[in-house]
C-alpha positions in Angstrom: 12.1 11.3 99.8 8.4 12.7 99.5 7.4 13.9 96.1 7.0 17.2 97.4 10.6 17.6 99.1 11.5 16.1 95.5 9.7 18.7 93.6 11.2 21.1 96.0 15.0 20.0 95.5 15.2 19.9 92.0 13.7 22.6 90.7 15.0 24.9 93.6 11.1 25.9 94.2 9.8 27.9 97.6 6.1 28.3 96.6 4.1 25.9 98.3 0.7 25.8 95.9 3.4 24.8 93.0 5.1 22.3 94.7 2.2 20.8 95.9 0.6 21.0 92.1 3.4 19.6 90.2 3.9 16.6 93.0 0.2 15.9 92.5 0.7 15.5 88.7 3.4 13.1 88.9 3.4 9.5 88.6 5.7 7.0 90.3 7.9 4.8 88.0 10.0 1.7 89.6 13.4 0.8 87.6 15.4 -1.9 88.6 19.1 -1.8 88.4 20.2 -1.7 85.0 16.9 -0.7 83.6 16.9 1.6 81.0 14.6 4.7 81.6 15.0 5.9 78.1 17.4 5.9 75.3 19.1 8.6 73.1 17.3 9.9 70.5 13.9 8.3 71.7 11.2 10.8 71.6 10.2 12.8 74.4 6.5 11.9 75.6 7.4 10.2 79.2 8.6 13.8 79.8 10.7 14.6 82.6 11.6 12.6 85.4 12.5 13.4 89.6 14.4 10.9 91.4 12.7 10.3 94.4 15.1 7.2 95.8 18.3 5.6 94.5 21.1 6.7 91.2 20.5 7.0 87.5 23.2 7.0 85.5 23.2 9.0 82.1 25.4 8.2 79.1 25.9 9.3 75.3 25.7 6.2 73.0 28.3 6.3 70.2 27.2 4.5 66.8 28.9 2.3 67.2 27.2 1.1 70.5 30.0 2.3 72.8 28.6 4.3 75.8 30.2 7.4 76.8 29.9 8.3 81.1 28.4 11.9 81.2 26.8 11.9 84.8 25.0 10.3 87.5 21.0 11.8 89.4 20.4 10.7 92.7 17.5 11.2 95.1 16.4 15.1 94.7 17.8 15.8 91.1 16.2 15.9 87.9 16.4 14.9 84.3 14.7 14.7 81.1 13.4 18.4 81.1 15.1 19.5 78.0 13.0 17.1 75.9 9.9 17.7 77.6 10.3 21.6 76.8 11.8 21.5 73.5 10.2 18.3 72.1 13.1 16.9 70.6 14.3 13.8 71.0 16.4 12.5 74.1 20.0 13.8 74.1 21.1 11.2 76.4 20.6 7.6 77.9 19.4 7.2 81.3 19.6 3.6 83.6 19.2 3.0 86.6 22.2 2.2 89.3 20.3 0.8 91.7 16.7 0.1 92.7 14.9 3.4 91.5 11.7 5.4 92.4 11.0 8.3 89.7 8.0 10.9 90.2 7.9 10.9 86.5 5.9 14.1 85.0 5.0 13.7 81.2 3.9 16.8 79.1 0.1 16.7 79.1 0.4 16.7 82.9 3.4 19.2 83.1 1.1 21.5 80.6 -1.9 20.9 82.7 -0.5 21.5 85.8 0.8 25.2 84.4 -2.4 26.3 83.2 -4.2 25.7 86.8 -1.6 26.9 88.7 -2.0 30.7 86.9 0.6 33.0 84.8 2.3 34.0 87.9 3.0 30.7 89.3 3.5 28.9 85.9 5.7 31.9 84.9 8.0 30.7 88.2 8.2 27.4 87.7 9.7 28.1 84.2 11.9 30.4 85.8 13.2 27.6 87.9 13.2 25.2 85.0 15.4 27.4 82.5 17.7 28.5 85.7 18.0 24.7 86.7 19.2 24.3 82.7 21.2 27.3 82.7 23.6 26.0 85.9 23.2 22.4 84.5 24.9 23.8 81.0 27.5 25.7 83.0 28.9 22.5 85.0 28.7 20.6 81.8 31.2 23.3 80.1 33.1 23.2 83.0 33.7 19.7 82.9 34.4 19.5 78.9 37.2 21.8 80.0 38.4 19.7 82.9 38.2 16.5 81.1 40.7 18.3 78.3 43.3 19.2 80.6 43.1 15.8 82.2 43.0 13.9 78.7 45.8 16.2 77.8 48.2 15.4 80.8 47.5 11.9 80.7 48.1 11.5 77.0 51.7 13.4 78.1 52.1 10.9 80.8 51.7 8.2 78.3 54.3 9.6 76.2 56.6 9.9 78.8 56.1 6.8 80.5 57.2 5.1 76.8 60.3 7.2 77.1 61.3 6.2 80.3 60.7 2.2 79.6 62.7 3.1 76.0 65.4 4.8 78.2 65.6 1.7 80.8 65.5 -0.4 78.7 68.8 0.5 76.3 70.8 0.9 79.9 69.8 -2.7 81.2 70.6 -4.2 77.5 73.6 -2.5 77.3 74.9 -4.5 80.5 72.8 -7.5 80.3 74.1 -11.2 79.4 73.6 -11.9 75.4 70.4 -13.9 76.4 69.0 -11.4 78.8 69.2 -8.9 76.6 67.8 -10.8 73.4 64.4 -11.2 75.6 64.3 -7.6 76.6 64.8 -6.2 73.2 62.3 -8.5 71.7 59.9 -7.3 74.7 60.1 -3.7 74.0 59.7 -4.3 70.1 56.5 -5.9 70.5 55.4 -3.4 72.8 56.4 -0.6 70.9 54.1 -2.2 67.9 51.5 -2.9 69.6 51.1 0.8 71.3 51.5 2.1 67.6 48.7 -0.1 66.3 46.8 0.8 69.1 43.8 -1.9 67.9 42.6 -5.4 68.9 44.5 -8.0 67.4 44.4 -12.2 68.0 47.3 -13.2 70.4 48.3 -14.9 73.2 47.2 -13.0 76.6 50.3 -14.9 78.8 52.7 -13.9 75.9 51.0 -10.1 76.5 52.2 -10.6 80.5 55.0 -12.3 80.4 56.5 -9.1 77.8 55.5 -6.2 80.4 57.3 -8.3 83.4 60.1 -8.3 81.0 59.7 -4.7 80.3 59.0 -4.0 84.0 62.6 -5.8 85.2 64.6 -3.3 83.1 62.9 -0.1 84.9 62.8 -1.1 88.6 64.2 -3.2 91.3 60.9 -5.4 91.6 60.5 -9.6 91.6 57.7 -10.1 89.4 56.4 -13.6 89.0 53.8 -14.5 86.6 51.2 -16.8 87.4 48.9 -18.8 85.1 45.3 -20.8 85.4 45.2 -21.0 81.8 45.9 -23.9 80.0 47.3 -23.0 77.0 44.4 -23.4 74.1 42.3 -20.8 76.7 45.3 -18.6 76.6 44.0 -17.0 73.0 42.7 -13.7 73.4 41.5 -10.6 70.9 42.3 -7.6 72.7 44.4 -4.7 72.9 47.9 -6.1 73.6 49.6 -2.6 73.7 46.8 -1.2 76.1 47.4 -4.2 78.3 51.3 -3.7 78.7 50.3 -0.2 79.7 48.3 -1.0 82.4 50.5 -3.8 84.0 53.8 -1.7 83.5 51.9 1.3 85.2 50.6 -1.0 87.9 53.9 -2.7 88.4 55.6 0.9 88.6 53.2 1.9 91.2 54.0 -0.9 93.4 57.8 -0.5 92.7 57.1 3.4 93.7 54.4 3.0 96.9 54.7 -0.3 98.0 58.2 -0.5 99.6 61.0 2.2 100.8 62.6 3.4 97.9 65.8 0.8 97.1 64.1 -1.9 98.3 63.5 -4.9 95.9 60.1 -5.8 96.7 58.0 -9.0 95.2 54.8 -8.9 93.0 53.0 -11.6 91.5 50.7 -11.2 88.0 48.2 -13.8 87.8 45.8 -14.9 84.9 42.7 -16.7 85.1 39.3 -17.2 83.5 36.3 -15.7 85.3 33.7 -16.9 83.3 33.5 -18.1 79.5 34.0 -14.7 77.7 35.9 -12.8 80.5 39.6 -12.5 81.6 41.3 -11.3 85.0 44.7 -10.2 85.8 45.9 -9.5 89.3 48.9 -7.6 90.3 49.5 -8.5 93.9 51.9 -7.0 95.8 53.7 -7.8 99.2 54.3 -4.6 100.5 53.0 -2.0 103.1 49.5 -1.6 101.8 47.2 1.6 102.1 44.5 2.8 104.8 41.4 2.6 103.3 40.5 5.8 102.5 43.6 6.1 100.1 42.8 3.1 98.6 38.8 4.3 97.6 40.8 7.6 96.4 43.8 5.7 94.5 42.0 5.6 91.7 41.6 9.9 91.3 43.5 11.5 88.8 46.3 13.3 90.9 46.0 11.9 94.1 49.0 10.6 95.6 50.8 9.7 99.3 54.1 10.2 97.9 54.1 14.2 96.2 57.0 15.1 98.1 58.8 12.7 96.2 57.9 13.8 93.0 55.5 11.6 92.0 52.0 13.4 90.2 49.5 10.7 90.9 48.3 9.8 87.2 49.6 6.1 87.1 46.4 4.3 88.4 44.1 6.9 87.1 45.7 6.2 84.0 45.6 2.3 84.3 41.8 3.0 85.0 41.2 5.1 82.1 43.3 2.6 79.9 40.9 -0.4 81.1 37.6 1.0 80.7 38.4 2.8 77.3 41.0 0.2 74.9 40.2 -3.0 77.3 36.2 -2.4 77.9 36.3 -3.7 81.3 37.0 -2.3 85.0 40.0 -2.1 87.3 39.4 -2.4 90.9 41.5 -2.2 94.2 42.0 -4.1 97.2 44.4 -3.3 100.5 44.4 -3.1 103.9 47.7 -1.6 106.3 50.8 -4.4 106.4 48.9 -6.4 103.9 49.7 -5.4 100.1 47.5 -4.8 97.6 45.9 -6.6 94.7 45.3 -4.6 91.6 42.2 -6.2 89.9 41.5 -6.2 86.1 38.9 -7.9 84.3 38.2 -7.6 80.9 36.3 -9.3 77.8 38.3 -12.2 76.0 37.3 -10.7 72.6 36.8 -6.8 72.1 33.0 -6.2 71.4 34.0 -5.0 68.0 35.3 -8.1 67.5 32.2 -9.9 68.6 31.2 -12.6 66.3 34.5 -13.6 64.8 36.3 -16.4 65.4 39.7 -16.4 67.7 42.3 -18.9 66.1 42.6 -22.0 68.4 
């Protein structure tokens, strides 16, 4: 994109002289992916920033060094101007997605720029700046609101996803052999601690699976297997063991729900391995019918589901996402084609960042 037709797009500008002035003042910057642009709180003096090719992202930086997804820019938006009009420090973090190129205006040359162009001009281009802010504050409120609700109904899908296992499971124990049963209870008891502690603790990550498979056979009629490529010293983990069982009962529920007709006893398998020193995945692979693509790059979206008319609200995955990226620190990721199943793909760090630094007990 030309610096002008950049100019032009972000700040919603029809005055050619202007345009052509504030393009002209610019500088190009080139970011590579994962280059940071600028941090919160850093002071304002690169000013403001137009995205000429490729995606920033922008995130809030909690203190304790968690980031916080606000947005992404792509070619033809804007960022930064608050801090170049106001002075005060950055509100935000910005990176770059992909490879970048950023007209980047800094306030001397914003200032300058003004003052050549004239009152009437300058007085338009601050028009165009503050009505730019105005909208961007608008979406931002309507998103806080959005978020809420969704936080809200997920939170109550949590809740009554506990109720449901607590339900299933007191009806399977109550007609289960004496040794079945013994398992199951000692399953949902561990479970049921871990959700309340709700914090990283030191266990055993195949102990973690092997408890929601146990879990997941007193809700559904679904052949789980559990597979391993850990031997058992690498099996020690520091994680979230109650966010984990979430996220595999939810994903096995979704494949008992989507992935057969309904009364069929389908098969899944739940694999561990090591992907690198410091990293863990788990896969839950199913057998079943498998989803055209364009359901599978959306199964991810809170409320989207192929099977409404059959009750079902579409939170499960978003909530297995949302789950990952927030108690596990990692990402969840989706694979399927038509008539070939679908692998649910987790991967997460061995040790919580918080817990970075101590030692795991062999």
């Amino acid at each position: 994109m030309s610096h002008e037709a950049a100019i032009r797009a972000a700040l919603a500008l029809d005055d050619d002289l202007a345009v052509e002035r504030l393009a002209g003042a610019g500088q190009v910057r080139a970011c590579a992916p994962d280059e940071i642009v600028f941090r919160q709180g850093d002071p304002p003096w690169d000013g403001m920033y137009v995205v000429l090719s490729g995606t920033v992202r922008v995130y809030g930086e909690t203190p304790e060094g968690d980031e916080i997804r606000i947005g992404s820019v792509t070619a033809g938006g804007l960022f930064g101007e608050v801090a170049l009009l106001d002075r005060g420090p950055r509100t935000a973090s910005v990176a770059a997605v992909s490879d970048c190129e950023l007209l980047q205006l800094t306030r001397p040359a914003f200032e300058e720029c003004l003052a050549r162009l004239g009152v009437g001009l300058a007085l338009r281009v601050l028009e165009s700046l503050s009505r730019r802010l105005r909208e961007a504050s608008d979406r931002a409120a309507r998103q806080q609101l959005r978020e809420q609700a969704l936080r809200a109904e997920m939170e109550l899908e949590r809740h009554r996803g506990l109720a449901r296992l607590v339900a299933a499971v007191a009806r399977a124990a109550a007609t289960a052999p004496a040794g079945e049963r013994g398992v199951m209870l000692a399953a949902c008891e561990r479970h049921a601690a871990a959700r309340a502690e709700a914090a990283a603790t030191e266990g055993d990550v195949l102990e973690a699976i092997e408890d929601a498979v146990a879990l997941q056979g007193a809700i559904g009629p679904l052949q789980v297997g559990v597979e391993s490529g850990l031997p058992a010293p690498s099996r020690r983990w520091a994680g979230d063991a109650g966010a984990l069982g979430e996220v595999l009962l939810a994903g096995l529920a979704n494949v008992a729900d989507h992935a057969h007709a309904p009364g069929d006893r389908g098969r899944a398998v739940v694999r561990v391995e090591a992907v690198a020193e410091d990293r863990l995945q788990v896969e839950v692979r199913d057998f079943g019918a498998g989803l055209a693509a364009e359901d599978a790059a959306r199964a991810f979206d809170p409320f989207f589901t192929t099977a409404r008319d059959r009750g079902h609200q579409g939170l499960g995955l978003a909530l297995v996402r949302d789950l990952v990226e927030g108690s596990l620190r990692g990402e969840a990721t989706l694979e399927s084609r038509p008539g070939a199943g679908a692998t649910l793909r987790l991967t997460f760090p061995r040790v919580l960042p918080a817990l970075v630094g101590r030692s795991t007990r062999p």
